[in-house]
C-alpha positions as CSV (number, residue, x, y, z in Angstrom):
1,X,200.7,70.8,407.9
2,X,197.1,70.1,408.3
3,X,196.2,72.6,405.5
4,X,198.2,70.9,403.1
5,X,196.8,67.4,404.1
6,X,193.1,69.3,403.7
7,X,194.7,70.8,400.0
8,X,196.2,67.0,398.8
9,X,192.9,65.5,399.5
10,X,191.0,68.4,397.6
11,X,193.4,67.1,394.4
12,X,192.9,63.7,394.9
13,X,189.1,64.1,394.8
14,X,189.1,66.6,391.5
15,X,191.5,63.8,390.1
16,X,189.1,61.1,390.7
17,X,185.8,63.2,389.3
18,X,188.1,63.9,386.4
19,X,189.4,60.2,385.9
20,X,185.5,58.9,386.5
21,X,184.1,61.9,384.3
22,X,186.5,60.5,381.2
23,X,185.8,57.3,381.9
24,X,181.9,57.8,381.8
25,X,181.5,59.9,378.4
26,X,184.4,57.2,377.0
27,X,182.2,54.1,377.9
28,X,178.5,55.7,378.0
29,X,175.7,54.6,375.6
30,X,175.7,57.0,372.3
31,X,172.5,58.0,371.1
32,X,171.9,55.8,367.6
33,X,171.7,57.7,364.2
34,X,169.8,57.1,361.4
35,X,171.5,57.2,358.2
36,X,169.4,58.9,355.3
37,X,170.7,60.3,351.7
38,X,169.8,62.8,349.7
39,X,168.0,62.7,346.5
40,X,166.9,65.1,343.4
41,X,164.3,65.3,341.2
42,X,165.8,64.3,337.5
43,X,164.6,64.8,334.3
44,X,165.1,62.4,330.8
45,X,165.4,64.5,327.7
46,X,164.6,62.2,325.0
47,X,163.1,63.0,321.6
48,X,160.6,61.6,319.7
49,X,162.5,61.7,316.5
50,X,165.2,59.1,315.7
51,X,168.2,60.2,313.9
52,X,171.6,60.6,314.5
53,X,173.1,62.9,317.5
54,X,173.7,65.8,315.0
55,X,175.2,68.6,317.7
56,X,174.8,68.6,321.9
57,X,174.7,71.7,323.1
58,X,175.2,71.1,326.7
59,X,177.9,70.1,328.7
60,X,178.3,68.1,332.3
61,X,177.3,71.0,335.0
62,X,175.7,73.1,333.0
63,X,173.1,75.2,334.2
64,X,169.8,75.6,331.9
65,X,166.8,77.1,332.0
66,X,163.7,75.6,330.6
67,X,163.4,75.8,326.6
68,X,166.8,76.3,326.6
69,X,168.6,73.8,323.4
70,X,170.1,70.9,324.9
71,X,170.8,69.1,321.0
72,X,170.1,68.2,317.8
73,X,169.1,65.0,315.8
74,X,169.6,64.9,312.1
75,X,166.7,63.0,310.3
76,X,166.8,62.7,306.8
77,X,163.9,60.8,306.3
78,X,161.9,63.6,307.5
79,X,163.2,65.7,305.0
80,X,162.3,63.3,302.5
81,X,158.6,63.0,303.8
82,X,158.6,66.7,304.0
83,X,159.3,66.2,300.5
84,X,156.4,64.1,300.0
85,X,154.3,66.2,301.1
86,X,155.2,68.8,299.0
87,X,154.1,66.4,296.0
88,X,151.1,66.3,297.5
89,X,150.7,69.8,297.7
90,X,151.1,70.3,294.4
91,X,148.4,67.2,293.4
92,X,146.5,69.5,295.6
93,X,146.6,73.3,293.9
94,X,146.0,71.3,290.7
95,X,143.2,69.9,292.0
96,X,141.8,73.0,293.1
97,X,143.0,74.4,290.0
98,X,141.0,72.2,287.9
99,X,137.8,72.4,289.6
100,X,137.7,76.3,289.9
101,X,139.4,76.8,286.1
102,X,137.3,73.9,284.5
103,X,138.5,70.9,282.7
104,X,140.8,71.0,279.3
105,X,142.4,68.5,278.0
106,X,145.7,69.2,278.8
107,X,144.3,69.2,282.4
108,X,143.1,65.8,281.6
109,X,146.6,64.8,280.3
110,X,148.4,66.0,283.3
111,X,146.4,64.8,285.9
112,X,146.9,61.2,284.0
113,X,150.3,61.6,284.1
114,X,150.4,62.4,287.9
115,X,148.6,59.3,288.2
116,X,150.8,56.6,286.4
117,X,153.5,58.2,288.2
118,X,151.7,57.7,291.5
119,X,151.6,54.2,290.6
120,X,154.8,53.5,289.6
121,X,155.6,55.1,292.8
122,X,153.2,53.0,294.9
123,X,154.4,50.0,293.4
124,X,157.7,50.8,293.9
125,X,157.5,51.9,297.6
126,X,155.7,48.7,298.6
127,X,158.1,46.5,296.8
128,X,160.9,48.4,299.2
129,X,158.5,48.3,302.3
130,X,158.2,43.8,301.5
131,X,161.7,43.6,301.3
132,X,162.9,45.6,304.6
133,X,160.0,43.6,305.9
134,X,161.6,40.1,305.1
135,X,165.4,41.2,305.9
136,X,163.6,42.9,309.4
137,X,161.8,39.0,310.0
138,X,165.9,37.6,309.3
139,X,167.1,40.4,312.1
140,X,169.4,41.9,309.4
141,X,167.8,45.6,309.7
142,X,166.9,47.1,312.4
143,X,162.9,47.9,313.1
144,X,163.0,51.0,312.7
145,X,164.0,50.6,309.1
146,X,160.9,48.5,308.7
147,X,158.7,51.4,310.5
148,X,159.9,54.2,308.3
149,X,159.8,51.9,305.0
150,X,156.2,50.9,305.9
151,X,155.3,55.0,306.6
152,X,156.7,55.8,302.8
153,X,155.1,53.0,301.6
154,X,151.4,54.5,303.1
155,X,152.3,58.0,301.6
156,X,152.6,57.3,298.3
157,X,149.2,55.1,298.5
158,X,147.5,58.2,299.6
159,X,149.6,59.7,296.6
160,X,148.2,57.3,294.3
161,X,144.6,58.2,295.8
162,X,144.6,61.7,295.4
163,X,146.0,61.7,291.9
164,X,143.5,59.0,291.1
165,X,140.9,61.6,292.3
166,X,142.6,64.8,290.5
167,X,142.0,62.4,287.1
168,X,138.5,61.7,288.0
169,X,137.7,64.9,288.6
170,X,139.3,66.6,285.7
171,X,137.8,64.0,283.5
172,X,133.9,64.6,285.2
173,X,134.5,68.6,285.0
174,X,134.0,70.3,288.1
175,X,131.2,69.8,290.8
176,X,129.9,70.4,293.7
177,X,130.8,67.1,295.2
178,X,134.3,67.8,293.0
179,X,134.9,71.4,295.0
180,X,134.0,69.7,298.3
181,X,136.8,66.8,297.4
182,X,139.6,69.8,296.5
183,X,138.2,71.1,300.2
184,X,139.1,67.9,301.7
185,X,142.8,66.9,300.1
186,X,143.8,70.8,300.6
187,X,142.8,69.6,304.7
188,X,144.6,66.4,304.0
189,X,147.6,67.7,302.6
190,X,148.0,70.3,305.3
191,X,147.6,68.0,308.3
192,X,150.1,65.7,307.3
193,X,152.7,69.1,306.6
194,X,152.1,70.3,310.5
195,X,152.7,66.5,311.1
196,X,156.0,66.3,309.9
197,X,156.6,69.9,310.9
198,X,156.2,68.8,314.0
199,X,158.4,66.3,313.9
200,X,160.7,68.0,312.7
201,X,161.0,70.7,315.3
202,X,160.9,68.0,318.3
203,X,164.6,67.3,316.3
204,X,165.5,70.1,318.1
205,X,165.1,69.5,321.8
206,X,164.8,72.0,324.8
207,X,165.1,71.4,328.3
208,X,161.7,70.8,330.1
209,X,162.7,72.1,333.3
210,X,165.7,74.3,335.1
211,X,168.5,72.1,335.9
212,X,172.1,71.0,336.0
213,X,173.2,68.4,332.8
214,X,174.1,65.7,334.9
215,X,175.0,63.1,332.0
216,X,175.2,63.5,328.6
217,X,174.6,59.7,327.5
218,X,175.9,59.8,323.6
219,X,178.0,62.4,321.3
220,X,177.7,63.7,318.6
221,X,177.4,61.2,315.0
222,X,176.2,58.9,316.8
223,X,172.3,57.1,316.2
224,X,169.8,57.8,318.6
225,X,166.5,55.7,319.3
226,X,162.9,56.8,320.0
227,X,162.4,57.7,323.0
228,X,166.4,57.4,324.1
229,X,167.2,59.8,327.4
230,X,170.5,61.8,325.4
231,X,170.8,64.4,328.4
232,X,169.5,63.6,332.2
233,X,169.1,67.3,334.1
234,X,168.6,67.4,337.6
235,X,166.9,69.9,339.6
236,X,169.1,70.8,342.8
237,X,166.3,73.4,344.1
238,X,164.1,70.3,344.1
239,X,166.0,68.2,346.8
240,X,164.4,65.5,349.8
241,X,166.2,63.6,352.5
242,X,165.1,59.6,352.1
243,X,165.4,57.0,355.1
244,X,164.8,53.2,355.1
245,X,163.0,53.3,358.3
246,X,162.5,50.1,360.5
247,X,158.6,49.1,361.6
248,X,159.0,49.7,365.3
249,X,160.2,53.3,364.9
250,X,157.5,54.4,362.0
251,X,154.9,55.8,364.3
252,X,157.5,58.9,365.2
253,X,157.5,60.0,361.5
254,X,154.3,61.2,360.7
255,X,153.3,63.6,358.1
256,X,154.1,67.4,358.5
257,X,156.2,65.8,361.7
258,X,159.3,68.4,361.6
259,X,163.4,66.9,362.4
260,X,166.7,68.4,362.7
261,X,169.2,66.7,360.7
262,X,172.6,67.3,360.1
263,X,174.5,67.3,357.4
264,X,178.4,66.1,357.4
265,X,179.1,67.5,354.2
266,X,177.8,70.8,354.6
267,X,179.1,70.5,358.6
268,X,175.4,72.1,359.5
269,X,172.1,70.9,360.3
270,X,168.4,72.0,358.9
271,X,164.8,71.8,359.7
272,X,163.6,68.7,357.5
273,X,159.3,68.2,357.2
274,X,158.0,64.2,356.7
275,X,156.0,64.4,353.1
276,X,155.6,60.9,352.3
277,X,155.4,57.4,354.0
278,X,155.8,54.6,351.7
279,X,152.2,52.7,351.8
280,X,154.0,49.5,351.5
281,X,157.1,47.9,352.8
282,X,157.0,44.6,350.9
283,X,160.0,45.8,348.8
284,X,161.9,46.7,351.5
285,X,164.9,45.4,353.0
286,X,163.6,42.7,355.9
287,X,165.7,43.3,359.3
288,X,165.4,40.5,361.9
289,X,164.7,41.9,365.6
290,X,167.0,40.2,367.5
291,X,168.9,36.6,367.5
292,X,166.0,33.7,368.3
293,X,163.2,35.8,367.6
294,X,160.2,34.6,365.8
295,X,159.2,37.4,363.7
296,X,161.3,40.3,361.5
297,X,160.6,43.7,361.3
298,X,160.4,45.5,358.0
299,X,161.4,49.0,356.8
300,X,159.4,51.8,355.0
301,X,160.9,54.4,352.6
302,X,160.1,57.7,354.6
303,X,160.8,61.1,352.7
304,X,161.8,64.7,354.5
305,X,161.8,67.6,352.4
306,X,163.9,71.1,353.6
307,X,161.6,73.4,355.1
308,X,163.6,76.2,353.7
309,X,166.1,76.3,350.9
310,X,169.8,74.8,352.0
311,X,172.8,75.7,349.7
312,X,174.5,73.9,348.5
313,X,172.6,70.4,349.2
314,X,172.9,67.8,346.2
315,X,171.9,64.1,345.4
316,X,174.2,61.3,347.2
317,X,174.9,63.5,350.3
318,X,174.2,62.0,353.6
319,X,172.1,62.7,356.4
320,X,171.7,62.2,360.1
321,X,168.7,62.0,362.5
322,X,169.2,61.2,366.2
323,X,167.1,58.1,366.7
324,X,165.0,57.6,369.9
325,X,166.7,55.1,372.5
């Protein structure tokens, strides 16, 4: 009888640690987290040529590697100042022509004829370029318009220039200063070919960096600005962990300071390293300290980058770092 008095009692006390134990972890202070989320380093790809979107060559989640195509603009009025370049290509081999060959008259002819056609051609381009120009002042065209009208418009005055000095020449006969002059347009004429050469091979645009597409902003037909981002790409091996910290609790992350945090989508946890304190916190979101005190506390942008590489980690996940009671 007594033992089983001594054995009750045993389950009454076990009971009430149990009861008391629940009670405790169900009503005990939790240790505060600090929220954070994940960020990537992302790249634009723009071009420098306008156009229209002629092909994308890229989809949403592709992978590329740098240089890889990522698309095309079409840009005929590169063509046509490819073209213009080609006239003044040939204005050059005559000139060179006529001062190494000597002058005759039908050289004389010809390089008149170049000439008034230059003119006309100048006269022409400007009347175009003053017309764009007052329909670009009413907001009818767009500037760009005015830009490229403006660019032919300068081309075929350094047409009329050259084929001004082709006539001179021819009708001076050759010279030194006339062989130094051919020197100088053959120089001309090439720069402004690797020019538009140029231009026209930034129409086809490589990635700059490895990456996943992560937006393809317009399709195919349609126009694209200077300058426009057509495909962002964003580097997942180039990931950081970003948290709005608040004033009081700054001093604990300093540089090269090294934190577990976890990570709920991943359901694991990683070693994260504190690369960068924002310098100032005037931007940031202003956090009183408590009801009826005199003073707020501001938070700091504070960056933690993986010490090692974690799969699978991508922009917008979150993160969690015990904070210190």
């Amino acid at each position: 009888m007594k033992a089983r008095a001594v054995l009750i009692a045993l389950v009454a006390v076990v009971a009430v640690a149990l009861l008391a134990t629940a009670f405790w972890n169900a009503y005990r202070p939790r240790t505060p987290l600090l929220q954070g989320q994940v960020e990537a380093r992302q790249y634009l790809v723009s071009s420098k040529v306008p156009g229209r979107l002629a092909e994308t060559l890229v989809r949403k989640g592709d992978r590329v590697a740098k240089g890889d195509p990522v698309f095309t603009i079409d840009s005929p009025e590169l063509e046509q100042k490819l073209a213009q370049v080609d006239a003044l290509d040939r204005i050059s081999s005559a000139l060179i022509s006529a001062v190494e060959g000597g002058t005759r008259e039908e050289k004389i002819q010809a390089a008149r004829s170049e000439f008034e056609k230059a003119k006309v051609a100048e006269q022409l381009a400007e009347t175009t370029y003053r017309r764009v120009r007052a329909l670009a002042d009413e907001g009818v065209v767009a500037r760009q318009k005015l830009d490229e009208a403006y660019t032919a418009w300068q081309v075929a005055v350094k047409t009329r220039v050259t084929a001004g000095q082709v006539l001179k020449l021819a009708e001076a006969g050759p010279r030194s200063e006339a062989r130094d002059a051919s020197t100088a347009t053959g120089d001309v004429t090439a720069s402004l070919r690797q020019e538009v050469q140029e231009l026209l091979d930034d129409a086809r645009v490589t990635a700059p960096h490895a990456g996943e597409v992560d937006d393809v902003a317009l399709q195919p037909g349609e126009l694209v600005p200077q300058g426009f981002p057509v495909v962002t790409l964003t580097d997942l091996d180039d990931a950081w962990a970003v948290f709005n910290v608040r004033e009081d609790h700054l001093a604990r992350f300093q540089p090269g300071e090294v934190f577990t945090l976890s990570i709920p989508a991943l359901d694991r946890e990683a070693e994260f390293q504190v690369s960068h304190l924002a310098a100032r916190g005037d931007y940031a979101t202003w956090r009183a300290t408590g009801a009826g005190q005199d003073y707020d506390l501001r938070t700091f942008e504070v960056e933690l980058r993986p010490r090692t590489p974690v799969d699978g980690l991508r922009p917008g996940m979150s993160v969690l770092l015990e904070a210190e009671p």
